[in-house]
C-alpha positions as CSV (number, residue, x, y, z in Angstrom):
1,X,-196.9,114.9,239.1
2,X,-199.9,117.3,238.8
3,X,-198.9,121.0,238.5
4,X,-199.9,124.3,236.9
5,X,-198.0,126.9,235.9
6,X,-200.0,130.2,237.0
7,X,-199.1,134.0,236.6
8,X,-197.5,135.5,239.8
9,X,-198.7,138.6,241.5
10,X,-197.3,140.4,244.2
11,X,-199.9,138.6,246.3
12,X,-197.3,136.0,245.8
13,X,-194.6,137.9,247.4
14,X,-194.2,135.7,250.4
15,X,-194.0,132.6,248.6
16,X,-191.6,134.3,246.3
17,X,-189.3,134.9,249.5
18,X,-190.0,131.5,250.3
19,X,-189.0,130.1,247.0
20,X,-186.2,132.6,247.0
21,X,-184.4,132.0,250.2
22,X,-184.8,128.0,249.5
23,X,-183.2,127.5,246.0
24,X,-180.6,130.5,246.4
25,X,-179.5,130.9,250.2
26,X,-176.1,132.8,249.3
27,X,-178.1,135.1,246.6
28,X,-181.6,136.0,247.8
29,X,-182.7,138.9,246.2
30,X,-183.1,142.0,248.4
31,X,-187.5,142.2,249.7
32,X,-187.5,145.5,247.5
33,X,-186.1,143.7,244.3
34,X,-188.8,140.5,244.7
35,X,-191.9,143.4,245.1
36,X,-190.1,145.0,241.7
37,X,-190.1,141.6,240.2
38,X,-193.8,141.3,241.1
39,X,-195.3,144.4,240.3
40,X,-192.9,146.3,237.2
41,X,-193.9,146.5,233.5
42,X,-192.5,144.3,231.3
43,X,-191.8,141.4,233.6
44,X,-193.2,137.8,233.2
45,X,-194.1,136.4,236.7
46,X,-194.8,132.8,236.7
47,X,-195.3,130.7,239.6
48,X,-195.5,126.1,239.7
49,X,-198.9,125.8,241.8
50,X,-198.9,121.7,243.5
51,X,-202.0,121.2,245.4
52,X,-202.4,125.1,246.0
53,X,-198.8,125.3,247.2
54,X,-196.1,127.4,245.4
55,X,-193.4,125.2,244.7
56,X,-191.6,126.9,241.6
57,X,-190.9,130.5,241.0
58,X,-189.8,132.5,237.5
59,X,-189.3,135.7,236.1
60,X,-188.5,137.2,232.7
61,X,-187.5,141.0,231.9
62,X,-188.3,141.6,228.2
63,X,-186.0,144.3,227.0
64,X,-187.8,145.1,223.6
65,X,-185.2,147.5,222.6
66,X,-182.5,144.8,222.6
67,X,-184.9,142.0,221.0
68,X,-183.7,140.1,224.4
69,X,-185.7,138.4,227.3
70,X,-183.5,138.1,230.8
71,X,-184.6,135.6,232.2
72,X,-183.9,137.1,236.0
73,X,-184.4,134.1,238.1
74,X,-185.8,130.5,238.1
75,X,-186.5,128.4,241.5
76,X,-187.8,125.1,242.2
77,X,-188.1,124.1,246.0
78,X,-186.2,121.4,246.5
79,X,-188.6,118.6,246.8
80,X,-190.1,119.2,243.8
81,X,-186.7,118.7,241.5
82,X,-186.4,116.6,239.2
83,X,-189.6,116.1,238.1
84,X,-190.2,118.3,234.7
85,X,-191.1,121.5,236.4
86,X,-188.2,123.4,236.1
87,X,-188.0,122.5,232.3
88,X,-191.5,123.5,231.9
89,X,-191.0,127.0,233.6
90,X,-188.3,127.4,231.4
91,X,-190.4,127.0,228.4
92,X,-193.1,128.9,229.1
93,X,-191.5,132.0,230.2
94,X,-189.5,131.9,226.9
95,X,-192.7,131.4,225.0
96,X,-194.5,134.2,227.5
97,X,-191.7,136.9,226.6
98,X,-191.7,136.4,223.0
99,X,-187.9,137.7,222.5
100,X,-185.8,136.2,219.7
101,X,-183.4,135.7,222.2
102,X,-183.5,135.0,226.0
103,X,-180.5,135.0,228.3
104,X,-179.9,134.0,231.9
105,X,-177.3,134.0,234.4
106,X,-176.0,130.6,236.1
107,X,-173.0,129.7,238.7
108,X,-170.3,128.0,236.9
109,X,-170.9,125.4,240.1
110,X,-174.7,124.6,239.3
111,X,-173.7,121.7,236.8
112,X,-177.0,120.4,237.1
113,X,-178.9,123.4,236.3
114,X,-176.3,124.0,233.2
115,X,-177.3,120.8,231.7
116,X,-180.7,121.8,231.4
117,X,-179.5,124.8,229.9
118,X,-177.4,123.0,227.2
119,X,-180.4,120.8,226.7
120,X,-183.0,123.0,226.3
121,X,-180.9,124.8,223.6
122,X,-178.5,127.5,225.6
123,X,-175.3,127.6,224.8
124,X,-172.5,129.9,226.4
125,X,-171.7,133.6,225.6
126,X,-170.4,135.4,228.5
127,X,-168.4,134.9,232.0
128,X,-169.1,137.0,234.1
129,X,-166.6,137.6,237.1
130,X,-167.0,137.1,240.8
131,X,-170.6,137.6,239.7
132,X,-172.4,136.2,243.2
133,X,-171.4,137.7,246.9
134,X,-169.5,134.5,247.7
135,X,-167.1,135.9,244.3
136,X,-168.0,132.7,241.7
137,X,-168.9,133.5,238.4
138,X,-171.7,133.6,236.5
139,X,-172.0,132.2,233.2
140,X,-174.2,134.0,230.9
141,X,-176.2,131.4,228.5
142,X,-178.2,132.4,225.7
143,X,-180.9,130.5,223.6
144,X,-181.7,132.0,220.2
145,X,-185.6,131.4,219.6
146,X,-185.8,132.9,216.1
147,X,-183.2,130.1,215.1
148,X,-185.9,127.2,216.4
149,X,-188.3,129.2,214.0
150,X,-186.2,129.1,211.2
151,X,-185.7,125.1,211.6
152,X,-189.0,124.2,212.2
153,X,-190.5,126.2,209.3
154,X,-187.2,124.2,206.8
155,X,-188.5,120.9,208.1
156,X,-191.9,120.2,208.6
């Protein structure tokens, strides 16, 4: 599949909701959170473009004081799982925020979405508690960039 991963503006903002309310109807982030999202500082908006449609949504909050990236939220529409895109987002809003280190949250449920974690190089640092309104928890997975440095500059 043909796709291009753009940067999001808050022109976006209704295909955001659209994105939002499709990959996470129990968590869909408040209209006044998704127009912060679109229009702070220091945020990495990125959007999966498929024949001029908005399938894929991402943001990253680079918190330069901590050497840390958050990734904040990741979406794929539904249709288009499964097919690299999600992987791809990942990547690129890692390589777009430029931290060391990038976190995100996850469901302890979303066993799918963990595995691309784990295979993309997250690994486990934090629970968080009756995180989501329905009370599950959130794990918190972190990815250590400056690590991948290190290896690939030992072993050409």
């Amino acid at each position: 599949m043909n796709f291009n991963i753009e940067t999001a503006n808050w022109r976006d903002l209704n295909m955001v909701r659209r994105v939002e309310q499709e990959c996470f109807p129990k968590d869909v982030w408040p209209l006044w959170d998704l127009v912060a999202v679109l229009t702070f500082p220091d945020i990495v908006r990125l959007k999966v473009v498929v024949n001029g449609e908005m399938v894929a949504f991402a943001a990253g909050d680079i918190r330069r004081s901590e050497n840390l990236g958050w990734i904040t939220t990741i979406g794929v529409l539904p249709l288009y799982r499964r097919q690299g895109i999600a992987r791809a987002l990942l990547t690129v809003c890692e390589e777009r925020m430029g931290m060391p280190r990038v976190r995100l949250c996850v469901r302890r449920s979303n066993s799918e979405a963990i595995r691309l974690y784990i295979r993309e190089g997250y690994f486990q640092v934090s629970i968080w508690d009756a995180y989501y309104h329905d009370g599950e928890d959130a794990l918190v997975l972190e990815k250590r960039r400056d690590r991948e440095k290190l290896k690939d500059s030992h072993f050409p």
